[in-house]
Every structure is written in C-alpha cells, then in structure tokens.
C-alpha positions as CSV (number, residue, x, y, z in Angstrom):
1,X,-30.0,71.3,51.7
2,X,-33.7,71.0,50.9
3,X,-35.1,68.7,48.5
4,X,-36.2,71.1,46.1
5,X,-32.8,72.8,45.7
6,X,-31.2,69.5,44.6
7,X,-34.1,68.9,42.5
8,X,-33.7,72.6,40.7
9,X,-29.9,71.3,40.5
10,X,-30.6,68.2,38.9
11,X,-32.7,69.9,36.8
12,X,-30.2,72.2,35.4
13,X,-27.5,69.7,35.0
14,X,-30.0,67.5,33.1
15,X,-30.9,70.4,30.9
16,X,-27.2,70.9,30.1
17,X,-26.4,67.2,29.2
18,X,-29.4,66.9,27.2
19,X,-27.9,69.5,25.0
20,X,-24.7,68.7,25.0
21,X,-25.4,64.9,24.6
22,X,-27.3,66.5,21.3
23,X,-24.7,68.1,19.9
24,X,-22.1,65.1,20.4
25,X,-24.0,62.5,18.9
26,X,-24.3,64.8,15.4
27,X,-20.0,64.7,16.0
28,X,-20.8,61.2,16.9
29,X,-23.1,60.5,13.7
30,X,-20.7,61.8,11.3
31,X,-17.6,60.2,12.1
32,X,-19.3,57.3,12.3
33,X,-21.0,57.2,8.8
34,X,-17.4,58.0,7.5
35,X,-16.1,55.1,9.2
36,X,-18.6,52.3,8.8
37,X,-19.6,51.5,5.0
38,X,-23.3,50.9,5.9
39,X,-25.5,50.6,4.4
40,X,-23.4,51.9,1.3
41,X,-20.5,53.6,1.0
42,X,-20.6,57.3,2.5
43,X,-22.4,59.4,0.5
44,X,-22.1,63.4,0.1
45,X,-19.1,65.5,0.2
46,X,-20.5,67.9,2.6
47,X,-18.1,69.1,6.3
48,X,-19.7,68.7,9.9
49,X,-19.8,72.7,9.4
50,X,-22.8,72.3,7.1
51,X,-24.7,70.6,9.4
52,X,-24.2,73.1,12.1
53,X,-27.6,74.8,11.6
54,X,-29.3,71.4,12.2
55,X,-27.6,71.5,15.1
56,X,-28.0,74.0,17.0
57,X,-32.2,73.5,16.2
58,X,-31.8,69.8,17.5
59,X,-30.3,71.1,20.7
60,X,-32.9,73.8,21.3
61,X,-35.4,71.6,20.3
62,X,-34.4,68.8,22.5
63,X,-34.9,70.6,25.7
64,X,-38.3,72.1,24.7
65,X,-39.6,68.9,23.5
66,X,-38.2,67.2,26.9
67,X,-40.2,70.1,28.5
68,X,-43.3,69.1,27.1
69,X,-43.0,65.6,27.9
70,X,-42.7,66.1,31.7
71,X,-38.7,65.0,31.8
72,X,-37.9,67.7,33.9
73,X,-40.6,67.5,35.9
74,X,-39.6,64.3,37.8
75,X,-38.4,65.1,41.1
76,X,-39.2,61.2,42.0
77,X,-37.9,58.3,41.1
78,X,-39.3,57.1,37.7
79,X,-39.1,54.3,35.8
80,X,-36.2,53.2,33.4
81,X,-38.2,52.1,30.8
82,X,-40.7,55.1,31.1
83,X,-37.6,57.3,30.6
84,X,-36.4,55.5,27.3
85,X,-39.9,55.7,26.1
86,X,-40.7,59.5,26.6
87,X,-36.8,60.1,24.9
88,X,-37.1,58.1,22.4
89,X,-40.7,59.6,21.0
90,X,-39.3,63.2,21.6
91,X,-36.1,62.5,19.9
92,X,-37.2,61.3,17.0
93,X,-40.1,64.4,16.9
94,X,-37.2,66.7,17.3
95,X,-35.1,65.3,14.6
96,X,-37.7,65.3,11.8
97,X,-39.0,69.2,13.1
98,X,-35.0,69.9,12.8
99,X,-34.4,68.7,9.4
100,X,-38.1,70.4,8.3
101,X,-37.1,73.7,9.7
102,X,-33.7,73.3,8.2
103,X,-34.9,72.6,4.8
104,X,-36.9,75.3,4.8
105,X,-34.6,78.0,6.2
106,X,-31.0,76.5,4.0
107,X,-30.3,79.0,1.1
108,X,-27.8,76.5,-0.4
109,X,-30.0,73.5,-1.9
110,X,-27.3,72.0,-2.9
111,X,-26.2,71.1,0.7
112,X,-29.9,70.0,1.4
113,X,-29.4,67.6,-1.6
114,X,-26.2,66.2,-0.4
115,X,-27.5,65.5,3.5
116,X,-25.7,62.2,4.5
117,X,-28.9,60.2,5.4
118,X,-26.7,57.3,7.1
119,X,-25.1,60.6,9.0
120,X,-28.6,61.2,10.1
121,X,-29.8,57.9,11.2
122,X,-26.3,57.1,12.9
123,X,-27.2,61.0,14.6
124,X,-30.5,59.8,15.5
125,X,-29.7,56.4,17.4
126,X,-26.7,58.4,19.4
127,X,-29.0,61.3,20.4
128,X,-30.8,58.4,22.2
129,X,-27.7,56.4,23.8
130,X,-26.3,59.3,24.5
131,X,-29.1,61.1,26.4
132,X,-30.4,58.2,28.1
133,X,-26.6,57.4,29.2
134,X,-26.2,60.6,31.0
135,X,-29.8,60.6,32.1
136,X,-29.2,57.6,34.0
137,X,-25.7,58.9,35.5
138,X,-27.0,62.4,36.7
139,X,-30.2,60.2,38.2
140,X,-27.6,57.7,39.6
141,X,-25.4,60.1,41.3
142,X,-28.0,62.1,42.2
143,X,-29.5,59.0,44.3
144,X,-25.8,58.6,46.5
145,X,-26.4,62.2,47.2
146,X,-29.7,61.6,48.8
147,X,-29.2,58.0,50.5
148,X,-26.3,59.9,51.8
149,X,-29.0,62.1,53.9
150,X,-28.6,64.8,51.5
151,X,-31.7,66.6,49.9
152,X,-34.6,63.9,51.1
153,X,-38.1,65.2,52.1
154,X,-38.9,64.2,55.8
155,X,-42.3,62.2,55.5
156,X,-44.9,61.7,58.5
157,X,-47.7,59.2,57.3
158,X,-51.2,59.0,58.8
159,X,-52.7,56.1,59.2
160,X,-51.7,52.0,60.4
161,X,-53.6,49.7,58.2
162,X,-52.7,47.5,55.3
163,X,-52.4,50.9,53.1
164,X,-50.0,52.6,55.3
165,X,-48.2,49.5,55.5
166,X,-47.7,49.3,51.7
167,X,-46.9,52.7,51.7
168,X,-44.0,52.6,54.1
169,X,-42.8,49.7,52.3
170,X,-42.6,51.3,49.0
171,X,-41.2,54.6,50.7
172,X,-38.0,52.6,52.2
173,X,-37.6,50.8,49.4
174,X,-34.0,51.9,47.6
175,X,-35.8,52.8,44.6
176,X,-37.3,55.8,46.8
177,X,-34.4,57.2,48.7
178,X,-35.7,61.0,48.2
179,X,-37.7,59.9,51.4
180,X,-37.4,59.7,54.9
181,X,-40.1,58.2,57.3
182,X,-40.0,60.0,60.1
183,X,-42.7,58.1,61.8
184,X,-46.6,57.3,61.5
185,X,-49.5,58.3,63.1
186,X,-53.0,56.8,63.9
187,X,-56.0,57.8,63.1
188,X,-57.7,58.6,66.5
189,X,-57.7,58.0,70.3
190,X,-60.5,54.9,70.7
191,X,-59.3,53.6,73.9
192,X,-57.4,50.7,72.4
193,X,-53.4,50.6,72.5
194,X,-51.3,51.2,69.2
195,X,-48.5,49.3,68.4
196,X,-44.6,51.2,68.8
197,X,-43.4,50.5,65.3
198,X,-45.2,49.7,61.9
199,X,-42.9,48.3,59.2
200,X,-40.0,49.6,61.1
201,X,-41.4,53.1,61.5
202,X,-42.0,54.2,64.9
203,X,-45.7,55.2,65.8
204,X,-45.4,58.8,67.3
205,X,-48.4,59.3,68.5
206,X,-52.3,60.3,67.0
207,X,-53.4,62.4,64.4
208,X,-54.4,65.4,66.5
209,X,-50.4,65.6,67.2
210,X,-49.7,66.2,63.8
211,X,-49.3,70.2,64.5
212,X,-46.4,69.5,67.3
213,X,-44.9,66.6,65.2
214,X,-44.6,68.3,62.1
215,X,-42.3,71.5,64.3
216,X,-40.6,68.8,66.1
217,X,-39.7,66.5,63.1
218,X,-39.9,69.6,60.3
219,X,-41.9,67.2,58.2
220,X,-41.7,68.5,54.5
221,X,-44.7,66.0,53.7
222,X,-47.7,64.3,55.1
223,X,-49.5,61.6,53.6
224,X,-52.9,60.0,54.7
225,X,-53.4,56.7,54.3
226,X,-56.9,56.0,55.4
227,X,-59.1,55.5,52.1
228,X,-61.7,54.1,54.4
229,X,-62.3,56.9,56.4
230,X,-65.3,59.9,55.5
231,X,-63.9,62.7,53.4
232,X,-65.2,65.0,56.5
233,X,-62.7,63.1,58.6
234,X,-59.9,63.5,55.7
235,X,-60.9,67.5,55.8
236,X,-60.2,67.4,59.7
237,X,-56.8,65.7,59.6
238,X,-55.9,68.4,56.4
239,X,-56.8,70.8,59.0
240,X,-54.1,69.7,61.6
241,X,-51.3,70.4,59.7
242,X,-51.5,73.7,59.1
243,X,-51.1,75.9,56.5
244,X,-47.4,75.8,56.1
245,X,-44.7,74.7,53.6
246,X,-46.0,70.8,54.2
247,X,-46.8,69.0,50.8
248,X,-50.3,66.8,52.3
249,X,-50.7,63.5,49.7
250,X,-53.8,61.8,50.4
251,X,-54.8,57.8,49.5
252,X,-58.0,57.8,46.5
253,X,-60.6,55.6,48.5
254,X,-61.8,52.7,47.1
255,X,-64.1,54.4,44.7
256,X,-61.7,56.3,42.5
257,X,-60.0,52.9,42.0
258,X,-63.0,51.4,40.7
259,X,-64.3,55.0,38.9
260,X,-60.5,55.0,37.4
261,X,-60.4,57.3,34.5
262,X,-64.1,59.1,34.7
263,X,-65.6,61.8,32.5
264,X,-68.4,64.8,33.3
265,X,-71.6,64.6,31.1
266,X,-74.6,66.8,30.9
267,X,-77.8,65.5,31.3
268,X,-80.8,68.8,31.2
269,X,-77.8,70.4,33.3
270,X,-77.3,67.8,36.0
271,X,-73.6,66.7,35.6
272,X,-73.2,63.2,35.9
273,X,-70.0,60.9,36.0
274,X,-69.3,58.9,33.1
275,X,-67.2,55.7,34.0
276,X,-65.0,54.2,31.3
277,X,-65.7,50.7,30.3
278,X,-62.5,48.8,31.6
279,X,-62.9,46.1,28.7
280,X,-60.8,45.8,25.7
281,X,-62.3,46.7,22.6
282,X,-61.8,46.8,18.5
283,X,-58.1,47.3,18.2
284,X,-57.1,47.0,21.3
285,X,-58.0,43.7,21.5
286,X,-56.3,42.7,18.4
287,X,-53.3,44.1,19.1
288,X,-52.7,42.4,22.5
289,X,-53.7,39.2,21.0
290,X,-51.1,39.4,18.6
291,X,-48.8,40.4,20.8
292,X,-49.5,36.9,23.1
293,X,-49.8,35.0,20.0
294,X,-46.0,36.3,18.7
295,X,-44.3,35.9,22.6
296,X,-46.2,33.2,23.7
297,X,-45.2,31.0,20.2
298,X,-41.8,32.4,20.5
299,X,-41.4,31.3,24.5
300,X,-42.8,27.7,23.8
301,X,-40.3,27.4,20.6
302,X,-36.8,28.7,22.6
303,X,-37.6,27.2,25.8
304,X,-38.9,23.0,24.6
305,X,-35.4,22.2,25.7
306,X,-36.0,23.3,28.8
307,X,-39.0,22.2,29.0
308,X,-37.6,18.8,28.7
309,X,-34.9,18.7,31.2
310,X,-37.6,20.0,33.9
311,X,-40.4,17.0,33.0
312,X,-37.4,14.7,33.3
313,X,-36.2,15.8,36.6
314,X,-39.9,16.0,37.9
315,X,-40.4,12.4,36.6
316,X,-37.0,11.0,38.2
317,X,-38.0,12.5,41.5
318,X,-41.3,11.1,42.0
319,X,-44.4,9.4,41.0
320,X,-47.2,11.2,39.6
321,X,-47.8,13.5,36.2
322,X,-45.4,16.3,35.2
323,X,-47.6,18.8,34.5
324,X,-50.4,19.7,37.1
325,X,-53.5,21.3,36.0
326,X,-55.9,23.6,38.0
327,X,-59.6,25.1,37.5
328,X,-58.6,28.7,36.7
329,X,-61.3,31.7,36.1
330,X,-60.5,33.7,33.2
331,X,-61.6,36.1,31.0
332,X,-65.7,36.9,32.2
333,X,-65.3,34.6,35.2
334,X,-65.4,31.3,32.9
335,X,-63.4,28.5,34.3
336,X,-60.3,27.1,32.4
337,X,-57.8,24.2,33.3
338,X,-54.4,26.5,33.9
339,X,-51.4,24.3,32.8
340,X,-47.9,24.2,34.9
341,X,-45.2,22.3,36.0
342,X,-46.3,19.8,38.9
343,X,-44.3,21.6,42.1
344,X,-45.7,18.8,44.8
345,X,-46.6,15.9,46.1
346,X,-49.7,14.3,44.4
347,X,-51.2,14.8,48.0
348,X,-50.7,18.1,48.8
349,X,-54.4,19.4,48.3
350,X,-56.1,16.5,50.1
351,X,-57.4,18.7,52.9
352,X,-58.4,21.4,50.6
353,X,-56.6,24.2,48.9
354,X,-54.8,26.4,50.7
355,X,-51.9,29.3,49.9
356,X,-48.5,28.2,49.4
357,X,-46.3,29.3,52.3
358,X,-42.7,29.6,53.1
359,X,-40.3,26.7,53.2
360,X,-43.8,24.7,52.1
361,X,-43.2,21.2,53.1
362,X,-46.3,19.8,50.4
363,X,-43.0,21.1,47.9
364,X,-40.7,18.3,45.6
365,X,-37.0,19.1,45.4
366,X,-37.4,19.9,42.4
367,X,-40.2,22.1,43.0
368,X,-38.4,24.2,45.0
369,X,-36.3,24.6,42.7
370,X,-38.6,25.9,39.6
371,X,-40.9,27.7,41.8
372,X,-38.1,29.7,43.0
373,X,-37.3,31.1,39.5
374,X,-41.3,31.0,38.4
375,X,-40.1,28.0,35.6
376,X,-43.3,25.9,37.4
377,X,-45.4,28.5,35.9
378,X,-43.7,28.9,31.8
379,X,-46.3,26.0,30.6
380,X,-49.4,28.8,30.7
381,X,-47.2,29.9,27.6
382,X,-49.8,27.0,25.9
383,X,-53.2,28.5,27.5
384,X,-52.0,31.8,26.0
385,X,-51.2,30.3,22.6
386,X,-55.0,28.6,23.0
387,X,-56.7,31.8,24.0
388,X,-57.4,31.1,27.1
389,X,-54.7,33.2,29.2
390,X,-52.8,36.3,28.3
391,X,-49.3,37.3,28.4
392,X,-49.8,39.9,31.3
393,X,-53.1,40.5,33.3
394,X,-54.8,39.9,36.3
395,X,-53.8,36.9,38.4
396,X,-55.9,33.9,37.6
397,X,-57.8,32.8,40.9
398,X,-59.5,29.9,41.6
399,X,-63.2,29.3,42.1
400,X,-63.1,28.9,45.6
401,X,-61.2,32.6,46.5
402,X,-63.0,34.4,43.8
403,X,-66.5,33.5,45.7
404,X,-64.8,34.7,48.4
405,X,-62.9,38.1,47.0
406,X,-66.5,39.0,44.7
407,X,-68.3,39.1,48.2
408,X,-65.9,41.4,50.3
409,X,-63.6,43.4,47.5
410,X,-65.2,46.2,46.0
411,X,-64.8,45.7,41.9
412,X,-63.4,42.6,42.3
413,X,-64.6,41.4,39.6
414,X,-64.3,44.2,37.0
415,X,-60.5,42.2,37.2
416,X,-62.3,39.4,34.9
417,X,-63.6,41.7,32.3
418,X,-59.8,41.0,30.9
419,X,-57.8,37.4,30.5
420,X,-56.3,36.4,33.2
421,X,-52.4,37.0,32.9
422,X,-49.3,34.9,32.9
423,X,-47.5,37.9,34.7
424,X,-49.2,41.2,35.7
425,X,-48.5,44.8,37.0
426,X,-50.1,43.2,40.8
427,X,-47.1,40.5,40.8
428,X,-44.1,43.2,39.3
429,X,-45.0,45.2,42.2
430,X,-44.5,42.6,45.0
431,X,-48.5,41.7,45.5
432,X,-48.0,37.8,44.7
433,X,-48.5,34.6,47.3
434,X,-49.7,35.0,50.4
435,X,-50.6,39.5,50.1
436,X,-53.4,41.8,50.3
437,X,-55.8,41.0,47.6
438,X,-57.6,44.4,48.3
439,X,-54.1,45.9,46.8
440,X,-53.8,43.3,44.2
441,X,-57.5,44.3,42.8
442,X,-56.0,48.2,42.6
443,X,-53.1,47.3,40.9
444,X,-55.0,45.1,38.3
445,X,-57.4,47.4,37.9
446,X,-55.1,50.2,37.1
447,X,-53.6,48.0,34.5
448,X,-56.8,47.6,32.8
449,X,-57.5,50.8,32.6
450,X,-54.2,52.1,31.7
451,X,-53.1,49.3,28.9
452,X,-50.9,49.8,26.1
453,X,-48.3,47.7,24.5
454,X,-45.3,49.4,25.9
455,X,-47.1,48.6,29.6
456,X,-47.1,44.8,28.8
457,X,-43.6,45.6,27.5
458,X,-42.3,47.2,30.0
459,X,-43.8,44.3,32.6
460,X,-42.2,41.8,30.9
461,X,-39.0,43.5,31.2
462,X,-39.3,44.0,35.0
463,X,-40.5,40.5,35.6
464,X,-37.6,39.3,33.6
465,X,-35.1,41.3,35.8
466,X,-36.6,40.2,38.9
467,X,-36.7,36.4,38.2
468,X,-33.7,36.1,40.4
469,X,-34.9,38.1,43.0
470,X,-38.5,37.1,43.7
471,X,-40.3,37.8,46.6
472,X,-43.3,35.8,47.5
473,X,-42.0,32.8,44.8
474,X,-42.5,29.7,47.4
C-alpha cells in the first residue's frame, strides 16, 4: 500500500471521529451538567432534543474549521502540543459560530432563553478531550501500521555532510516512522573514496546514479542535503531524477536561514528583499518578560528545598563553593556571570576551557548526578528573575567560542539580538554538548524569528518530558 492511500484513510477516519467525537461530547455535556451541581444547580428545563440544531452545526462546522486549519493536511508526524493548540482555537471558533447561527435561525425564543450555559461549557471542554483523545488514537495506530512496513515513503537522500547526517538522524527517529532510508548518495565523483554507511544508511553510490537508484529502490522521495552547493548544481541533481512520481525536498542554504521570513518591496520598480528584524519589540517584549518573571519566581519558590538538599550534598562531597559562576554573553553580546550548581572539581578549567565530554572525569559524584537530570543548571532561574537570562532562548556561549563561531557561522550573531535562554528550541531538538553549532545557529534563529508564547510553552513542555531522557547531558 502506498503512503498516500493510508494517508487518504487516515484522513477519512479522522474526519469521521471528529464528528462523531462532536456530537458525543454535547450527550457528554448534558448529562454532565445534570449530574454535577456546578457552578449552581442545573438550570433550564429544556431535553437534549432541543439542542439538536446546535448540533448538527457544531459537527459540520468542526470539520470545516479543522479544514482550514491544516488538520487534515498532516500526512507527517506533527507535534502534540501543536495539535491541542490548532483544536482548541477551532473549537472554541466553532462553538461560538454554532450558538450565533443557532440564535439566529431558533423560532422558539423561549428555548434560546433557557440554553443550559454549564451544558455548554461542560460541551465545550469535551469537544476538546474528546477530539484530541481520538486524534491521538487514529495517529497512534496509524504509526504501528507504518513501523510495521505498511504505507512508508521510500527515501534516497543526497548528500554526506553534517546536514545529511542530521537529516537521517531525524528520519530514523520513531517519531518519523512514515520513512524509510533507503540509502544516501554523494554529491560527485572527485577521486576521493566515500565511506559504505552514514548514520547507519548505506552509501549507494553518486548522484549521477540517482536515475538507476530511484527504479531499483522505487524511491517515492528524494531529498538534497547540500545547502552549500550552487543552485546551478542543485538544478542538475533535480534533473537526474526524472520527471516521475518522486517528491524532490531540497535543504534552504544558509541564506534563507539567515533571510528567515522576507518580504518583496518596490523601489522605482526594482524589487528588493525586505529582511525582518529578528529583535523583539513593543509587546512582544513585554509579554515574554512577564512570562520569565511569573515561571522563573514560581521555579525559585517550589524548588528552594531542593535547592538545599543539592548545596548540601555538593558541600559534603568536596571543598570549594556550591554554586559556580561563568562569563556568559547575553542579550547584544554583553557579558553576564551565568549562575549554576558547581558540577566539578575546583580544577577542572586549569588548562583552559574545553566541552564537557562523556563519562567526564573533571565531574563530582554528585555532579554526575545533577547534570544528568539538568538540576546543575535550575540556579539561571535567578539571572532570569534579574533580567539577565531568559526562560527559553539561544544557548548562552562563552567569550572564547563566540569569537570563534562570529568568525566562521554565518549570522551567528543575529542569535544575541535576543537573551540568551535557560532552555531553547536548539537543545529540545538534540543540538546540546559537544554538536554542530552551524545547526544550533538554525535552530535558534528560527526560534527568533518564529516566537510566540505557546513556542516557549510548548518548549517547556518538551524539555520537561525529556529530563529523563537527555542526550548530550554529561
């Protein structure tokens, strides 16, 4: 079965429980309201027959409004949290058209008049359970089907470097079962040997192969990973594979991750690109300052007691302070002293600084311990609350790699036109310790440019879930 006849399937069954889902949680709503006594009595003598015509609107209304927002349009896995957001906003839309259209098309004003309200709220917060429950079932099952070998789209990629790497990394991943690497490819024959496997995908060969490979493999996909080659070079390697049924996906190079969201202007009729400003401005700024003032108050108040056992265990270990504090650059490139949890020995930087490694032997017991679960890094929570940090953003760096990183990275530093961050969208994604800073910069940068409060949310959320799985925590 091809992939994009159990993505029309999914589609349809998604389609059907959306509606369904609907119409239960109006059943659900009003038995509800006439059991619980909250938050008065329940009101209105109406029948669930009078709220039929609401009904049926909420469940035509559901799947149009999920139409619009793109949620059946996601053949690929897609965040939870996205999900929840993108139902929740089109649930609630569709319930206050509903009862608008309703009101205006009821005869009987007398029924309008004696609408449970409760009924309606406890309507409301089922739609969303409901939905999202059977959202995540039909997106569940649907992922056996495919890491059974059912339904998944045969990729090829092009390309061996660090991009290519990362690419295969994410495609094996089990959040991205609907693929199968089928192999990679380099770029071109330059006299020099290629290795047999990258990431645990056999190399198959060179580009100008792709025409056999793709009949021999039935690749449903290509993608090119080489953002540093020309686009004349990209053009060519399009070329190879044909004009057949294969999807081609191509890596933005360097530039559009810096460019980021762009817009056309007119200047005498010579159209020019407009690049967005990636600083936070006006209400923007407020809001996310609010936002680390209220979590980063909040942190420091729940976890004190924690904070206490650590300092004692740090201090019954060994000699030296319990907190160790580094020259940090923030927000602008200005240096700040980042505070956290001293991890090591009070020797460990005496022949310069250096990344942190596996098994580290500079490490305290007790340092392995808390760096393991991220605990060495919770006292930033008091350079947020001071202004200097932020909740999520960009890695904080030190002087002696940013010199570095500013020299060779292009946009580098457009990372420090925002507070560096306790967490970030970099480290959620596996770019922490010892990884490629080139794809750290992307991330970070796409952050930037893409911030809203749900984001810094929704990080939170994810870094939360993956404190006891953390890769790169040493």
């Amino acid at each position: 079965m091809k992939s994009a006849h159990l993505t029309a399937i999914s589609t349809v069954l998604l389609v059907v429980s959306d509606a369904l889902c609907s119409v239960a949680a109006f059943v659900a709503g009003y038995y509800l309201r006439s059991a619980i006594s909250f938050p008065n009595p329940a009101e209105g003598p109406l029948s669930l027959q009078s709220y039929f015509t609401m009904i049926a609107i909420q469940a035509f209304f559901i799947i149009v409004m999920f139409f619009f927002y793109r949620l059946y349009h996601q053949p690929r896995p897609h965040s939870f949290f996205n999900e929840l957001y993108a139902v929740f906003g089109s649930v609630s839309v569709t319930f206050m058209l509903s009862l608008a259209i309703t009101i205006v098309t009821i005869k009987n004003t007398d029924i309008y008049f004696n609408f449970s309200r409760g009924m309606l709220v406890y309507a409301w917060i089922s739609s969303i359970i409901l939905i999202m429950a059977s959202r995540t079932f039909i997106h569940w099952l649907f992922r056996k089907v495919r890491s059974a070998g059912v339904g998944r789209d045969r990729v090829l990629i092009v390309g061996l470097g660090d991009v290519a790497r990362l690419i295969a990394q994410k495609i094996r991943s089990p959040s991205s079962v609907p693929y199968e690497v089928m192999g990679a490819v380099a770029q071109k024959k330059n006299g020099s040997s290629v290795p047999k496997e990258m990431e645990g995908v056999p190399v198959l060969g060179f580009a100008e192969d792709l025409p056999r490979l793709i009949a021999e493999h039935r690749i449903d996909e290509i993608i090119i990973a080489l953002p540093e080659v020309s686009h004349q070079e990209t053009l060519a390697i399009i070329g190879l594979c044909g004009r057949g049924a294969t999807r081609i996906r191509v890596f933005p190079d360097t530039f559009l991750f810096i460019a980021g969201q762009v817009s056309i202007e007119d200047l005498g009729g010579l159209p020019l690109l407009s690049l967005r400003d990636v600083a936070m401005h006006g209400w923007r700024l407020a809001v996310k300052r609010l936002f680390d003032l209220a979590v980063s108050f909040t942190g420091i108040v729940l976890l004190s007691p924690l904070f206490l056992l650590v300092a004692v265990l740090i201090k019954l270990e060994s000699r030296g302070p319990v907190f160790y504090t580094q020259e940090r650059m923030g927000l602008d490139v200005k240096p700040f002293r980042m505070l956290k949890f001293r991890s090591m020995r009070e020797d460990a930087e005496v022949a310069g600084p250096g990344w942190t490694m596996p098994d580290d032997p500079r490490r305290t017991r007790v340092g392995a311990v808390i760096r393991r679960f991220n605990i060495d890094e919770l006292p930033q929570l008091f350079n947020v609350l001071a202004g200097q940090m932020s909740i999520v953003g960009p890695r904080a760096e030190r002087p002696y790699y940013v010199e570095q990183f500013m020299k060779s990275i292009p946009g580098y530093m457009n990372r420090h036109r925002e507070k560096a961050g306790l967490t970030g969208w970099a480290q959620v994604n596996g770019l922490r310790g010892d990884t490629s800073i080139e794809e750290r910069t992307k991330y970070d940068l796409w952050y930037i440019e893409n911030w809203s409060l749900f984001l810094d949310f929704k990080i939170l959320v994810r870094q939360f879930f993956q404190l006891l799985n953390s890769r790169n925590a040493y």
